[in-house]
N, C-alpha and C positions, 0 to 999 in steps of 0.2 A: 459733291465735295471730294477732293482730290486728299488720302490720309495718306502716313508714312507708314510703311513698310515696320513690318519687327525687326526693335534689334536688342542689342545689349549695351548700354551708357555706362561706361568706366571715367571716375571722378581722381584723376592722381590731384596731387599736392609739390608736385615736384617735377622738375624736366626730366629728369632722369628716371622717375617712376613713368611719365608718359611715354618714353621710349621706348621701356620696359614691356611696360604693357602694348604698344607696337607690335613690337617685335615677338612678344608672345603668341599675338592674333592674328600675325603671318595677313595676308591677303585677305581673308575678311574683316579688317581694321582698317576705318580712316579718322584721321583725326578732326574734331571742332572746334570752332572756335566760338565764331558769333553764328553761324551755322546759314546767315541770309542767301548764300550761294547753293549750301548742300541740300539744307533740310528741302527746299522747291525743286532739286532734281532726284532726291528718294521720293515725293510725292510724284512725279513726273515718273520715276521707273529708270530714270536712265541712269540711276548708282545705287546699289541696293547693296551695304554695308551691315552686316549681319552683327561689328563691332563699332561701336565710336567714343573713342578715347577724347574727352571733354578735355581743355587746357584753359578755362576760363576762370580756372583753382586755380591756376598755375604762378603764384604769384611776380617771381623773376620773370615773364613774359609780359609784363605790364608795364615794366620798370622805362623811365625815360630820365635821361642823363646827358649834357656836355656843354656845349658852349656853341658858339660860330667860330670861335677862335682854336675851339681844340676839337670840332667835330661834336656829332650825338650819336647815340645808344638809343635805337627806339626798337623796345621789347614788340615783337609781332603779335603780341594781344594786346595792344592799344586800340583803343576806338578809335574811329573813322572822324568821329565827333571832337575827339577830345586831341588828334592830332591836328585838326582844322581850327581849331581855338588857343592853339599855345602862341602865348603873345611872341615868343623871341625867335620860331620855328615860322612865324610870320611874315616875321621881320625878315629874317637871314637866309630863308629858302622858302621862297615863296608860292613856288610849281610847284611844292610837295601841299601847302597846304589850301591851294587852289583846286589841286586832283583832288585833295580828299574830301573838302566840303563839295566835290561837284558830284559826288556819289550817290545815287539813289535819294529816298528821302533821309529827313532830320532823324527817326522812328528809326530807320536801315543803318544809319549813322551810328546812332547810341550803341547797338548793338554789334556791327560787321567789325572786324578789324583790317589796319595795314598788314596783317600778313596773312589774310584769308582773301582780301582782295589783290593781294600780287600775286596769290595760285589762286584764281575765279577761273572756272571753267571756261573755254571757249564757247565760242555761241553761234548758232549759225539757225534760219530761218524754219529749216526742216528737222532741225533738232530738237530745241525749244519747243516742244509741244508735249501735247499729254501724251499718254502710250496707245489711247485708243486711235489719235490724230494720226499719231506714227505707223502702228498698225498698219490702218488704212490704205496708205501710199508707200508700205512696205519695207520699211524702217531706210534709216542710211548706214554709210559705211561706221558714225560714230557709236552708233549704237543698236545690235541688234540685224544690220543690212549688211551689206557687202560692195554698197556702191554709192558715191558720191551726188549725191540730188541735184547741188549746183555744177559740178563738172564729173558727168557719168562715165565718160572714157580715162579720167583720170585714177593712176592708182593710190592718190592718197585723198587724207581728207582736209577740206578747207575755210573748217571753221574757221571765225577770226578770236584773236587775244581782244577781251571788251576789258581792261582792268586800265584803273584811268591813274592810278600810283605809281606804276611802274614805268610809263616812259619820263615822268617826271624824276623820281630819281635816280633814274639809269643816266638821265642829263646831268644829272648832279655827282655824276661816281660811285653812286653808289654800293657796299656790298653786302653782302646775308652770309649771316651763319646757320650751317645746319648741322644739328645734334641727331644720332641716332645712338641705341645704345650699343654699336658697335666702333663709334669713331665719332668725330668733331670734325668739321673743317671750314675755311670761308672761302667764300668764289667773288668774283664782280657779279652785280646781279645782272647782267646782258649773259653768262655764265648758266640761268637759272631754265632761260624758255630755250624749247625748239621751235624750228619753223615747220609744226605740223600741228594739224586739228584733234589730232586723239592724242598724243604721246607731246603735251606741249611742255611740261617740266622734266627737269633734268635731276629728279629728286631722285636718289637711292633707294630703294625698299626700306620704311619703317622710316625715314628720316623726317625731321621735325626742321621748319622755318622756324629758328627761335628768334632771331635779331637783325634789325637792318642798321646798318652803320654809316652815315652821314660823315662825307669828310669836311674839315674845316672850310666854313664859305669863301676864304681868301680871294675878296675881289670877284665873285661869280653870282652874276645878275639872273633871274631867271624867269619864267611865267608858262602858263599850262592853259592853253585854249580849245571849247569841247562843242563838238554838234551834236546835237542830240531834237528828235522832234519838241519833246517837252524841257522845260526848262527843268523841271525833277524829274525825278523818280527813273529817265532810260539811261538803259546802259551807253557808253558813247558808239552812233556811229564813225566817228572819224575824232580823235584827239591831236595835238600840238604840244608839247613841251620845250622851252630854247631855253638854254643856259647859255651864257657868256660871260666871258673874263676881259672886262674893256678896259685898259690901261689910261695913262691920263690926258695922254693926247688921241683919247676918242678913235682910236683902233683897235680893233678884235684881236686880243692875244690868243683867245681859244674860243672856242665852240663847240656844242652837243647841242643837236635836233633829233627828236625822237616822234614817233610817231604813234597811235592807238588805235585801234579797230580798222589798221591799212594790211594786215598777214594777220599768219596763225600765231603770231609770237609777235611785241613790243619793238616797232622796227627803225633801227638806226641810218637816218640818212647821213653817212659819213662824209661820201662826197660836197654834199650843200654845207657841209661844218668847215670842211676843209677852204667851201670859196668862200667865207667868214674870214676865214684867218688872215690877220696882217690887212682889213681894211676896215673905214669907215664904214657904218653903216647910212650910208647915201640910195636913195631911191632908185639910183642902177644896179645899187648890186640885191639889195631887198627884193628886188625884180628878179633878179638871178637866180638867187634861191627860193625863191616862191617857182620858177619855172622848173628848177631843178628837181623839188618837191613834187611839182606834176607828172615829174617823169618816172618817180620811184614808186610812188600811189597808185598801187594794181588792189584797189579794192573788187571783189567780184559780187557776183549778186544772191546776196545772201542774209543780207541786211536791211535795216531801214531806208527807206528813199532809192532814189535809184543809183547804181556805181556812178553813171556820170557823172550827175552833180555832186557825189562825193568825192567823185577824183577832185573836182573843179574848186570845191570849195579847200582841199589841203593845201592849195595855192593862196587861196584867201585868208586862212588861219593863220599861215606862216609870215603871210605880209604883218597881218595885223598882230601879233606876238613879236615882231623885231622890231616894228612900230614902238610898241610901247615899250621893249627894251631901249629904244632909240632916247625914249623921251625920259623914262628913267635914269640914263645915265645920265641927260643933259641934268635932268632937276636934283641929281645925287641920290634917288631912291634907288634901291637893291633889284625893282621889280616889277610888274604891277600889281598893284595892291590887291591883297583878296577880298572877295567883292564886288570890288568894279567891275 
């Protein structure tokens, strides 16, 4: 049996006392939430936090708030569960709550939040294991090694971003605030990843994901498509998010396609957005950007199944997610439905 590591559990009541306490604990502090990501890499050895500042007291980080007309406030300790169930967050952005009922199990749900899963660790095949695994084949560059397992001549590392929230609303516009107790500020959350396997957030020291901010739906259709072996419980090998803003003569006024588990960070195909813009979505150009999609899809081998047919299939998700935007708009639904 695989136990956690010592440490020290600090319970604040306030964002500002969490910060607090942050910033007190200097580098040996990380913060928790639902802890489904942390607590099995302190078991694992690959994060050995000697402080963790709990935010599950934290009541303002629960809070959820707005409209589709005026935008929403969803506090970053919301459940996974309880953001997949809100009837109008269903209705009006519907990639968000497709990503987040496709997250682990029901159990993982109740517990993880939206903003412990848009910082999840990266994950990559020689990392994810116990320490004695690791040990053995001589750790890698992310933890403990000096050298990348999947690409050994390379100087960086290549884990991938497995978080299935975040290209959905990065399709959506979305942005985060982050509180430390030295300053406040908000970014675009494409703002938030690097495109690297160790250093994938752009967080400050001691700074806190308090809040994602959803801009008003105005006309923005969306849907969130995930491979994974099992239908529960894995993380995704390969995700799909498409938002679109289809006007009323059935032209693409705008576009965001995002992608999941294709880099080390939540990756934006701009150009496949761009050949959206200003057409129907007709079975030529669906073709087009599903071919485009193949060509930005450098998954490598460090994951589930093999790169090939991971590349192969971001071609297939993309068709079948414009698809169903296609038929969405013809039938005047927002999206496809979560669910189906």
């Amino acid at each position: 049996m695989l136990r956690l590591p010592a440490f020290e559990y600090l319970a604040p009541r306030t964002l500002e006392e969490a910060a607090r306490m942050l910033a007190e604990a200097g580098a040996a502090a990380l913060p928790v939430a639902g802890g489904t990501d942390l607590f099995p890499n302190m078991k694992r050895r690959q994060m050995e936090p000697r402080v963790l500042v709990g935010l599950r007291g934290v009541a303002e980080m629960t809070q959820l708030s707005g409209s589709a007309a005026q935008g929403w406030r969803l506090g970053a300790g919301i459940t996974l569960a309880r953001l997949a169930a809100h009837p109008e967050l269903r209705q009006s952005y519907p990639a968000v709550a497709l990503a987040a009922e496709s997250v682990a199990t029901p159990t993982l749900r109740n517990m993880g939040t939206v903003g412990g899963n848009l910082c999840v660790d990266t994950r990559c095949n020689y990392y994810n294991q116990s320490y004695e695994w690791r040990r053995a084949i001589g750790f890698c560059m992310k933890r403990d090694g000096d050298i990348c397992l999947v690409a050994p001549s390379s100087p960086r590392c290549w884990a991938v971003s497995s978080c299935d929230t975040a290209p959905a609303l990065m399709a959506l516009g979305a942005s985060v605030r982050l509180v430390s107790a030295r300053e406040e500020r908000v970014i675009a959350l494409r703002e938030l990843y690097r495109d690297d396997g160790i250093d994938y957030l752009a967080l400050k020291p001691g700074e806190i994901l308090s809040e994602i901010m959803l801009p008003p739906a105005d006309g923005w259709r969306s849907t969130y498509r995930k491979l994974r072996r099992r239908g529960s419980f894995d993380f995704p090998i390969l995700g799909v998010a498409v938002a679109l803003r289809i006007g009323a003569d059935a032209i693409v006024e705008q576009a965001r396609v995002c992608l999941a588990a294709a880099a080390s960070h939540p990756l934006e195909a701009v150009k496949a957005a761009e050949m959206l813009a200003g057409k129907k979505l007709q079975p030529d150009v669906i073709a087009a950007v599903a071919n485009e999609i193949f060509r930005v899809a450098k998954p490598v081998d460090n994951s589930d199944l093999t790169l090939s047919y991971r590349k192969r299939m971001a071609r297939v998700l993309v068709e079948r997610a414009l698809r169903d935007l296609a038929e969405a708009a013809a039938s005047g639904r927002n999206g496809q439905a979560p669910g189906a």
